[in-house]
N, C-alpha and C positions, 0 to 999 in steps of 0.2 A: 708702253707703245705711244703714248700721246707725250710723254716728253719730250721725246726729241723735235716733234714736229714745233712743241711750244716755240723750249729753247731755238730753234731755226729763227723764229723770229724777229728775237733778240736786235735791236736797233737798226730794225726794219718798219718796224708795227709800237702802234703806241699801243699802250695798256687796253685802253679801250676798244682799240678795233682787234687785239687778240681775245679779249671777253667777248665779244663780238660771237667771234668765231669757235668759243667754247666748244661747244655743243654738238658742232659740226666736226671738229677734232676730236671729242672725247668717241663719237658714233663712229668715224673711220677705227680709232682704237679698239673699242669694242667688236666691231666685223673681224679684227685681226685675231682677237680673242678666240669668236664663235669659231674662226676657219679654224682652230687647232686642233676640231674634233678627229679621232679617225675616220681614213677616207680609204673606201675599197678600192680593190686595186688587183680585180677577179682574172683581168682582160688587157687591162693596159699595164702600162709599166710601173713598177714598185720605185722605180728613183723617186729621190727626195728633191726637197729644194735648196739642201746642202751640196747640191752636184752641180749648180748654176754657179757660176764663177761672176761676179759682179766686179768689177771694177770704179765703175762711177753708177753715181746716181744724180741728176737731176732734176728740181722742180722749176718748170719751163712757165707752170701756169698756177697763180697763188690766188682763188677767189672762194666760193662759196665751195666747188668745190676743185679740185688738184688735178693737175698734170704733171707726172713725173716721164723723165726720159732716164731709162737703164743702160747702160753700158755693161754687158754681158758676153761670155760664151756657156754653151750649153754642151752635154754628151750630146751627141749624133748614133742613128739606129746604127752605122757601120763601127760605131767602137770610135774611139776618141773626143775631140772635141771640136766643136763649130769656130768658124773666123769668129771673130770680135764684129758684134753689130748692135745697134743700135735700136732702143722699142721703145715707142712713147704708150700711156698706162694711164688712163681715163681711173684716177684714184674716187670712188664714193663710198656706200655703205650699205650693208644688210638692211633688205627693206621686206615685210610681210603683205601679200597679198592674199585677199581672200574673197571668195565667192559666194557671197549669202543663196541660201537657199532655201525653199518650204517644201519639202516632199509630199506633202498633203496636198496642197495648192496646185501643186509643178510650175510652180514660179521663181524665177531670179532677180535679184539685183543687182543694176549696172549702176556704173556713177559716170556723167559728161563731165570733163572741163575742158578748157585749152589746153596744148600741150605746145613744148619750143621745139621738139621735134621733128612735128609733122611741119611748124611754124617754119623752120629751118630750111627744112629742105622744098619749100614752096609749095605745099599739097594748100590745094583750094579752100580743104574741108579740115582745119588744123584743132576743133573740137573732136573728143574721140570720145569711145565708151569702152569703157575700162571697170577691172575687181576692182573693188574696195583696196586700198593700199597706203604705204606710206613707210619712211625711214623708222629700222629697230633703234631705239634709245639706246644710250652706255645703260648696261646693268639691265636690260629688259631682255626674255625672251622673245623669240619670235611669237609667241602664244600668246604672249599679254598685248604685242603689241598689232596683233590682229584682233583681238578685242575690245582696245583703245580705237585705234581707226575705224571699227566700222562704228562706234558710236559717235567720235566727232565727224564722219562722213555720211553717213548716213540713219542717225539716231538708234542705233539700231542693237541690240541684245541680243546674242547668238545662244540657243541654246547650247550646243556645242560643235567640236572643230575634229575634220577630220585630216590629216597630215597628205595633202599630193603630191610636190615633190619637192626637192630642195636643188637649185641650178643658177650654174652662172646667166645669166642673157646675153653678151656679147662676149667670149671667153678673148677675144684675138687682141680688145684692146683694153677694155674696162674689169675692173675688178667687181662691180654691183652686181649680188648675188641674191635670189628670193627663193625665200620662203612660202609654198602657195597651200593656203588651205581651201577645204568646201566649210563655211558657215551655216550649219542646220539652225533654221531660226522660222519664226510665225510672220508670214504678210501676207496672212489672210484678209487684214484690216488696211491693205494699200491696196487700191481700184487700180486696175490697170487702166481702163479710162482715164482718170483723174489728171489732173495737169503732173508735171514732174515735181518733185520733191524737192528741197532746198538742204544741203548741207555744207560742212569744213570751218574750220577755222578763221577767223576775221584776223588773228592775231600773226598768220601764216599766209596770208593775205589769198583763200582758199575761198574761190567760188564755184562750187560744185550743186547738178543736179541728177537729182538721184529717180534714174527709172524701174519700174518696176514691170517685169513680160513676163508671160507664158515662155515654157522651152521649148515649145516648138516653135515661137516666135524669136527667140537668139536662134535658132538653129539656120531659121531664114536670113538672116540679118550675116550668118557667116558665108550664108553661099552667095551672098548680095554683094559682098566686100564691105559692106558698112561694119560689120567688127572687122577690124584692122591692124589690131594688138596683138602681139603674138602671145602675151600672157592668157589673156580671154580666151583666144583660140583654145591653147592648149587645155585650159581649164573647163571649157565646155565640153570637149573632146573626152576629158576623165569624166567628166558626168553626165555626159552619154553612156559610159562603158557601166559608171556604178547605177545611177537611174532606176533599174528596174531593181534594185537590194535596197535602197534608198527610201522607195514608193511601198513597197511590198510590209516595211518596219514602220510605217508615217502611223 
């Protein structure tokens, strides 16, 4: 999967700026990998993606990470096939989020940094608080690399990981797909008082501060709009639901 995108290159890119880019090609390859698992299909329709008719394909935008535009028809719910149109495709990679938590405590961990999204679209307040997260490596599972993240993020040792859901985030344009866990782990020994916590990578150029709440204090924080992530949401919402099994086992 990652050949062709190399070979593409090909006296376009010097040697260097495609090693560059290693990394970042080998991780789209490997997402394409993970996607080959079976996928239910209880409710919606069993077509494949042998049934899409591709004609052209397109890379519109070549940086850290891809813009492809597709030249497609699709089956149509009435039987046959769609005009010929055209769909641009926010190309990234399978990324693991996770939600540390102490059931004994009833504490969680957020992590702040900037993000270019909020930065983007001009929101005032473009630091956000956000799971522990970050891109699956080639060859890693989502497991390991929810384990890896929250220790370069937030120093931190999970006892262990419970599976929440696995989902696209933007299905209409983007292919980046997460993996969300809950992180049972001890921070009995972080003061919710205390100043924020310092974490991430230097090398990743990753300035991250790591807070540490009560749940009924994210709970407030959601009705507040200060959580603003839709990941966070959804992942305090599942642990609200498990919470009292969670507490009941600590």
């Amino acid at each position: 999967a990652a050949a062709p995108e190399i070979l593409g290159y090909r006296g376009r890119l010097s040697m260097p700026d495609i090693a560059q880019r290693r990394q970042m090609i080998l991780s789209r390859a490997w997402a394409q990998a993970i996607a080959r698992a079976p996928a239910a299909t209880e409710l919606r329709s069993a077509r494949g993606r042998d049934t899409v008719s591709v004609s052209a394909c397109d890379t519109s935008h070549e940086g850290y990470f891809l813009t492809r535009t597709y030249h497609l028809r699709h089956p149509v719910l009435d039987g046959g096939m769609s005009a010929l149109v055209a769909r641009e495709v926010f190309v990234a990679t399978d990324a693991a989020l996770v939600l540390p938590y102490d059931p004994a405590a009833d504490r969680v961990l957020l992590v702040e940094q900037v993000r270019m999204g909020p930065f983007g679209r001009g929101d005032p307040a473009p630091w956000v608080l956000e799971p522990v997260a970050g891109r699956v490596d080639p060859g890693e599972t989502p497991q390991e690399c929810a384990r890896r993240e929250c220790l370069e993020e937030a120093h931190l040792a999970l006892d262990q990981l419970e599976h929440m859901s696995s989902h696209y985030c933007s299905p209409g344009c983007s292919t980046e797909f997460f993996h969300c866990f809950l992180g049972v782990c001890d921070l009995s020994g972080r003061d919710e008082a205390a100043p924020p916590g310092r974490g991430g990578l230097a090398s990743e150029h990753e300035d991250i501060a790591t807070h540490v709440i009560g749940f009924d204090r994210a709970q407030a924080l959601m009705q507040s709009g200060e959580i603003n992530i839709g990941p966070l949401f959804l992942m305090l919402l599942w642990l609200e639901r498990e919470r009292p099994r969670l507490r009941a086992t600590a």
